[in-house]
C-alpha positions as YAML, in Angstrom:
chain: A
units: angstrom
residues:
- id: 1
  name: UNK
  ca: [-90.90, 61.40, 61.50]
- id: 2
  name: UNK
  ca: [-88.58, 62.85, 63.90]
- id: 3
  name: UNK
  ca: [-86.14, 60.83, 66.30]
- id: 4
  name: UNK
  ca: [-88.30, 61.45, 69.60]
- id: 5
  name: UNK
  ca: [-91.36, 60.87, 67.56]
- id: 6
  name: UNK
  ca: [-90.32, 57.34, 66.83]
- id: 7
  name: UNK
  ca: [-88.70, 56.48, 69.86]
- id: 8
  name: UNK
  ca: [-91.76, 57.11, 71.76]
- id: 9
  name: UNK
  ca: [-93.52, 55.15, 69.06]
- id: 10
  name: UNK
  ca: [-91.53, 52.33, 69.25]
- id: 11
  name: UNK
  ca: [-92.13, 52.32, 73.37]
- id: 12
  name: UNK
  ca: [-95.96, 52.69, 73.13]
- id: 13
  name: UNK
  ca: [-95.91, 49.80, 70.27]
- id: 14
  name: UNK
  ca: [-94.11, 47.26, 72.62]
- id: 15
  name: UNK
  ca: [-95.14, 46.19, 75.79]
- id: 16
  name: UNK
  ca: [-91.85, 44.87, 76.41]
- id: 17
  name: UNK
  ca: [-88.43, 46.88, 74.55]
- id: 18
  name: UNK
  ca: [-85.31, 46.37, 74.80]
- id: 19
  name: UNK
  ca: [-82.79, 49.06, 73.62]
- id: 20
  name: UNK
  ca: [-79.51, 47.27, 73.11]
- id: 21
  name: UNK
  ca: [-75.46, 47.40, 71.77]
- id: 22
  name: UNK
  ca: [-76.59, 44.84, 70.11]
- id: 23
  name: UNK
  ca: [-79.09, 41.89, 68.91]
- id: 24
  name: UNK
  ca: [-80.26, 38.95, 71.12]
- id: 25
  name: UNK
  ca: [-78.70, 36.73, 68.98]
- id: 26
  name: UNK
  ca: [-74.95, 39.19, 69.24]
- id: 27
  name: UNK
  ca: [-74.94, 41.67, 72.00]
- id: 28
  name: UNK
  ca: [-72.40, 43.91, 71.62]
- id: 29
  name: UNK
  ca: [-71.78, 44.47, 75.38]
- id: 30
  name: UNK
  ca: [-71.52, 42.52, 78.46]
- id: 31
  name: UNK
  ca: [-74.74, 44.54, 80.14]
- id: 32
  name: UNK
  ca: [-76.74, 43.75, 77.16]
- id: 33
  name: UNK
  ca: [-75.85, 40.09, 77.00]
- id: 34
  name: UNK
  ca: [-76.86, 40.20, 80.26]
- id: 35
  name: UNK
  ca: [-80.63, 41.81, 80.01]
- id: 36
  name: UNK
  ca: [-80.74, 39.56, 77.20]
- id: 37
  name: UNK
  ca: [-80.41, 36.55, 78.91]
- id: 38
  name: UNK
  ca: [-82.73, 37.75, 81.98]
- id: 39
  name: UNK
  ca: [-85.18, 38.13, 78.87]
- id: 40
  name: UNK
  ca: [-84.90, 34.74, 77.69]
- id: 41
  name: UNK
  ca: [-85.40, 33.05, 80.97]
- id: 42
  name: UNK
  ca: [-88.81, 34.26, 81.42]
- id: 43
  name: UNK
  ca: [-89.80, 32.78, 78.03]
- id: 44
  name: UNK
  ca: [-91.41, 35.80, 76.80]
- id: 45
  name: UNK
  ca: [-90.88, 37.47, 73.26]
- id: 46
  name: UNK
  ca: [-90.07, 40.92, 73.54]
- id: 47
  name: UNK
  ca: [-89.00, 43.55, 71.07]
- id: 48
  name: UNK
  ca: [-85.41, 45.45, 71.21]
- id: 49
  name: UNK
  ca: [-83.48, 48.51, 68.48]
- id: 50
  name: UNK
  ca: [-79.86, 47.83, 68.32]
- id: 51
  name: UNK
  ca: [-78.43, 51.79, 69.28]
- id: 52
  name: UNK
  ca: [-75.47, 50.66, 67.26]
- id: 53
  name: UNK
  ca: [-77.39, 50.89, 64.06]
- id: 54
  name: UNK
  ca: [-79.24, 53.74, 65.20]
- id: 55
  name: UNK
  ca: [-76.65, 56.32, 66.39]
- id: 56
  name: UNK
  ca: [-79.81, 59.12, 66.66]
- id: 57
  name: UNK
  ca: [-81.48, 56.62, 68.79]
- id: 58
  name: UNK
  ca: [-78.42, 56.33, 70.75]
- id: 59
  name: UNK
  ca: [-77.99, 60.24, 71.36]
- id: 60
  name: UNK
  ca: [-81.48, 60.89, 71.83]
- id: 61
  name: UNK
  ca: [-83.15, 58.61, 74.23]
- id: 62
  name: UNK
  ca: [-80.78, 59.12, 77.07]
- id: 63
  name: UNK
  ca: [-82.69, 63.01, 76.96]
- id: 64
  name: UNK
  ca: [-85.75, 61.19, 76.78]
- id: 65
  name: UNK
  ca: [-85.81, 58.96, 79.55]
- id: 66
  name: UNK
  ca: [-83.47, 60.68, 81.82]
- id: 67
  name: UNK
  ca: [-80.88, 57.85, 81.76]
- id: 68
  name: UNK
  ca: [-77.68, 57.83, 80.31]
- id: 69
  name: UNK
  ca: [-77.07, 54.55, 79.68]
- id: 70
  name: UNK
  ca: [-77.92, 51.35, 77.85]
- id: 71
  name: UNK
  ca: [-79.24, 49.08, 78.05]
- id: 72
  name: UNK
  ca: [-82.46, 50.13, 78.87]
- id: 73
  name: UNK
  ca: [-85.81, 48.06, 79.46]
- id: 74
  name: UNK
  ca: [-89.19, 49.23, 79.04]
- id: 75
  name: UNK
  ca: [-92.31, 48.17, 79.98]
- id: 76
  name: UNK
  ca: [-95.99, 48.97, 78.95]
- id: 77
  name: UNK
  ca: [-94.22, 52.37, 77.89]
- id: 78
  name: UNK
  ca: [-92.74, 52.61, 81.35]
- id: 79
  name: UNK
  ca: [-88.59, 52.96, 81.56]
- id: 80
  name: UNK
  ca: [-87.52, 50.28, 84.20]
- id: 81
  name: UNK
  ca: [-83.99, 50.76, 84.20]
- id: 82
  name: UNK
  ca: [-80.89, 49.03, 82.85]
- id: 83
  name: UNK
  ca: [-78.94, 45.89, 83.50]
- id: 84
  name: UNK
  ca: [-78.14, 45.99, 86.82]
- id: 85
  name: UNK
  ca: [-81.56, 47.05, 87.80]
- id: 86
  name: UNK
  ca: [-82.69, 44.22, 85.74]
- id: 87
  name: UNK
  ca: [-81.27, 41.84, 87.42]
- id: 88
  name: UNK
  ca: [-81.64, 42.80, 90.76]
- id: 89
  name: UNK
  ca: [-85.43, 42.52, 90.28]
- id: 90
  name: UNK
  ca: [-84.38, 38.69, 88.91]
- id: 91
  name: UNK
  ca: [-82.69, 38.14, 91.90]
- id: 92
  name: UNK
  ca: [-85.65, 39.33, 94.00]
- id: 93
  name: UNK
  ca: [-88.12, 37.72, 91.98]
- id: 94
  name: UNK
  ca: [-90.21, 40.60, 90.57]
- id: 95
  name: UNK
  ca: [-88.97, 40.85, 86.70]
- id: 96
  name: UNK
  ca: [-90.84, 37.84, 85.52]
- id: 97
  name: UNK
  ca: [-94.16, 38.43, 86.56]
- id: 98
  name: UNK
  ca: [-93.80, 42.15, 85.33]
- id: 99
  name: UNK
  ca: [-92.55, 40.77, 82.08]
- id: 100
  name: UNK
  ca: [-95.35, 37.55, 81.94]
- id: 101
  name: UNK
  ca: [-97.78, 40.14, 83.08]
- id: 102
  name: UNK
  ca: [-96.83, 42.87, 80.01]
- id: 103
  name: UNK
  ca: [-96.74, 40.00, 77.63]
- id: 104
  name: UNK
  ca: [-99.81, 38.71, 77.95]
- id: 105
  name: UNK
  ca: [-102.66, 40.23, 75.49]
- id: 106
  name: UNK
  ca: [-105.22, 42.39, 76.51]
- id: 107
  name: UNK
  ca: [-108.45, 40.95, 78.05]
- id: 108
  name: UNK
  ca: [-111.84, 42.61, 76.50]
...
């Protein structure tokens, strides 16, 4: 499988991703410590790829998503932005009901 084949099949597999420097547990950056913790707050699990380990990742979604830096959320296989956009939506109130909303399984 090629790099943009799996990045886009790691977005459509995960309502809510994460790309990081980094793990939740040991961000590697301040930004991604940051998105991490917004994350944890809500209380939902979500899914994240450490670009560290994964320097093609690293090079290739920036193309992908037209935005050149990290980290980067996604939701429902949409690109919501990075850290500061993150928390800005916090602040205003509007990340955790996107997040609670995307974490929630589908009703049939």
């Amino acid at each position: 499988m090629d790099i943009e084949s799996l990045i886009k099949q790691q977005i459509a597999e995960n309502n809510v991703l994460l790309y990081m420097k980094g793990t939740p547990q040991f961000p590697q950056c301040g930004f991604s410590a940051r998105a991490v913790e917004a994350l944890v707050q809500i209380g939902k699990p979500f899914a994240y790829v450490n670009i560290l380990e994964n320097p093609e990742i690293r090079s290739t979604l920036p193309r992908i998503a037209n935005w050149p830096t990290f980290p980067q959320l996604w939701v429902k296989g949409e690109l919501i932005g990075g850290c500061d956009i993150m928390m800005e939506m916090a602040q205003k109130g509007e990340l955790a009901p996107l997040i609670n909303e995307a974490a929630e399984p589908a009703q049939s």
